[in-house]
C-alpha positions, 0 to 999 in steps of 0.5 A: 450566550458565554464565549464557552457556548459561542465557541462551542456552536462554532466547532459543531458548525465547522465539523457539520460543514466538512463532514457535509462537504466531503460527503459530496466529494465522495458523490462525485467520484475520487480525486487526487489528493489536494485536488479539490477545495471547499472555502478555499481549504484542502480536502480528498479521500483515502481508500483501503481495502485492509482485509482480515479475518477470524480474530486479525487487528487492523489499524488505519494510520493517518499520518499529517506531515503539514504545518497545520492540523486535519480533520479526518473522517475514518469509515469502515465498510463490508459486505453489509455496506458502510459504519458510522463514522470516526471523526478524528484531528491529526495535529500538524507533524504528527500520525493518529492510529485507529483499530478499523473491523477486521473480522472477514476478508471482505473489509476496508475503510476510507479515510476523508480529509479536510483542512490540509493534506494527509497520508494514509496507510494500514496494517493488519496482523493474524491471530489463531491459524494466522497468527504470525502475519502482518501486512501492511500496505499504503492506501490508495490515492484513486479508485480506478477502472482497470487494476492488476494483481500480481501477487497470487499463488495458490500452491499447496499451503498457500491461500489467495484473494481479491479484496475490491471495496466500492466506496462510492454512492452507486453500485458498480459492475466488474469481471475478475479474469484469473491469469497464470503462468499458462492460462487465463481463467473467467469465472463465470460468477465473476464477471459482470459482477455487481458490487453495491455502493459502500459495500467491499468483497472478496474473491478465493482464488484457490477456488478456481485456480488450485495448484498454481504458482502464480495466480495474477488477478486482471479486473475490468471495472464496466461501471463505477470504479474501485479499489482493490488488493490481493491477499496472501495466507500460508497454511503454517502461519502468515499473511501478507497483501499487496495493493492492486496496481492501476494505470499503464504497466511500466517498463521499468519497475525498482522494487528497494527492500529489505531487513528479510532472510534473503529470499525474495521473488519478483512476480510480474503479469503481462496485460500486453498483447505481445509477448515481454522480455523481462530482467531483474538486475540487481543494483548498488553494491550487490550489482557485481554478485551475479544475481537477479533474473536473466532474461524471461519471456513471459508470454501475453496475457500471462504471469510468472514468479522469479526467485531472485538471489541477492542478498540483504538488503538489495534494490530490485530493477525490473525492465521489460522491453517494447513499449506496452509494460508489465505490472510487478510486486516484490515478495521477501520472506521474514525471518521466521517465514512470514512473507511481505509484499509490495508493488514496484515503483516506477517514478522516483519523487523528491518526497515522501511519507512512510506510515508506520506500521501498527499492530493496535492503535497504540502498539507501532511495530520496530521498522527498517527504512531503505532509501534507493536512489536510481539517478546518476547523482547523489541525493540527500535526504531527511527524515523527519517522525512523525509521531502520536501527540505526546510521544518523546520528541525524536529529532530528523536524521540525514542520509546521503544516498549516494548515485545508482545505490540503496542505503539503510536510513538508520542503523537497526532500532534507531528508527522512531516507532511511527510514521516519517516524512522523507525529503531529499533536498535535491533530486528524487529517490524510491523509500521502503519501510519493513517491519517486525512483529515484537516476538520476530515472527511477522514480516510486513513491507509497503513503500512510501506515498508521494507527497504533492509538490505543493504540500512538501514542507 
């Protein structure tokens, strides 16, 4: 046998044992990132439930920032259930970047890893009646048995759903209650719903709730777990998504954006049993203009959209009091319309990977980077790309955020096109990344993912 053909049978043999090894992670339910081992190497799941439509694109992103390569499995699901596999290597310090199908609103993938950490994230854009939206959002680290969906409005010319993708080995049960600013809604079809193994669907909110400003999702999963997001269409054109947020509401939400035209909201849900007064101030250079949000009481069980003057770019602080929470999403407004979405951040992290929008496997979106830093001390941070193999080499850039303020990380288009590794080299901060399509029409902003500690490079 020719060292070729020995060489040969070992990589199949390798690639047969992860492919087998994370088919039995998925088996045994979700964990976090880096969590799990096999022979001592690293291995976890991505989940995102990207949506689409009627001639919509979607990519998933895969971005490495370790020293050594990945071995990822990228696998698409729907209604039908679950794709054959994509079996992929991400070099070390780099990003990969494949078209997932996008041909209806029920539509997701996962994203299994192998070897060492990676982040993930995805991009969608519309075409035909959708044509100037791009949406974009992180993928999600866990499923969850509890989710809420702040960013619904079922107005005239506006379009909502719920995306929830099951992508495990057993079927699932959940009730989706619909929450406005006056009321709660229980579809009847939508409770105790079964959604099978590897399979996601979607929910048309404007079905059941037309005519509403704000139109919250709350989704109690009984068996199973899942994954979920909400998804925004504007009847002249656009799209946007916001990952559903799991875990305890917050009391203090920093929503950092930017690069927009100026018009932004803050859509929050109250889950508690008690009514929560919330504000939005404004902080950094703006905190003196008189902006933000005073005081509203948003009743429990209910939801409210604020339309927040401020200015561009501007970091959004949201606090609520008493001790139960809220669950919030920061929604701009491109320069031609588009909207973008993004659920607010409560816990700064020393470090972060931003992925890069894309448009085609090959097509990276130009994107602006805004780093908010809450604590009372300055922070510096470095950026390094992380670009596709054989890309031009683009060297790392260093910001000083200076304390309670948000900085640009680069004057405009001197940001590489792709994904990037933020780290601060001492303390904690809050990224954002929004991007443009290349004609200026679509808007799409999503924030960054924590990188474990014992993966920050």
């Amino acid at each position: 046998m020719t060292g070729r053909m020995r060489a040969a049978l070992a990589l199949g043999a390798a690639v047969a044992a992860v492919v087998g090894g994370v088919a039995l992670q998925l088996r045994a339910g979700p964990r976090a990132p880096g969590g799990g081992a096999i022979g001592g190497d690293v291995t976890g799941a991505w989940y995102c439930p990207h949506a689409g439509g009627e001639g919509w694109t979607s990519t998933v992103t895969v971005a490495n920032p370790g020293s050594d390569p990945a071995l990822v499995r990228i696998t698409s699901l729907g209604p039908g259930g679950a794709e054959p596999g994509q079996l992929l290597t991400v070099p070390a310090g780099s990003e990969v970047t494949v078209e997932v199908p996008a041909d209806r609103r029920a539509a997701g993938a996962t994203v299994e890893y192998f070897g060492t950490w990676v982040a993930a994230g995805w991009t969608s854009t519309g075409e035909g009646e959708e044509e100037r939206g791009v949406a974009a959002e992180p993928c999600q680290a866990e499923a969850g048995g509890l989710w809420f969906l702040p960013d619904g409005s079922t107005e005239e010319g506006q379009d909502a759903y719920v995306v929830v993708m099951n992508p495990f080995d057993t079927d699932s049960v959940f009730s989706l209650t619909l929450v406005t600013e006056d009321r709660r809604i229980r579809p009847k079809d939508w409770s105790g719903y079964v959604l099978p193994a590897h399979q996601v669907a979607s929910f048309r909110l404007s079905g059941v709730a037309l005519g509403e400003r704000t139109v919250a999702g709350e989704l109690e999963v009984s068996i199973g777990r899942v994954v979920t997001a909400s998804v925004g269409i504007a009847e002249a054109g656009g799209i946007r998504a916001a990952s559903g947020i799991t875990g305890d509401p917050a009391t203090a939400i920093h929503m950092p954006g930017g690069a927009d035209a100026g018009r932004t909201a803050v859509v929050a849900m109250n889950p508690g049993r008690a009514g929560a007064a919330v504000r939005v101030a404004l902080l950094g250079e703006a905190a003196g203009t008189g902006g933000g949000v005073p005081e509203e009481v948003i009743p429990p069980g209910s939801a409210g959209t604020y339309e927040v003057q401020g200015g561009d770019p501007v970091e959004l602080l949201l606090s609520a009091e008493g001790d139960e929470g809220v669950a919030a999403v920061r929604r701009s407004s491109g320069a031609l319309g588009d909207q973008g979405a993004a659920p607010g951040i409560s816990v700064p992290h020393e470090a972060w990977v931003l992925i890069g929008h894309h448009a085609g496997s090959s097509e990276a979106l130009p994107s602006a980077v805004f780093l908010a830093n809450p604590g009372a001390e300055d922070v510096r941070v470095t950026l390094t790309p992380l670009l596709p193999a054989g890309a031009p080499a683009a060297g790392p850039i260093v910001v000083v955020v200076p304390a309670g303020s948000m900085v640009p990380a680069a004057e405009p288009g001197g940001l590489p096109l792709g994904s990037l590794l933020a780290v601060a080299d001492d303390g904690t901060f809050i990224p954002v990344l929004v991007s443009s399509a290349l004609n200026g029409s679509g808007y799409a902003m999503a924030s960054g993912v924590p990188v474990p500690p014992r993966f920050i490079p």
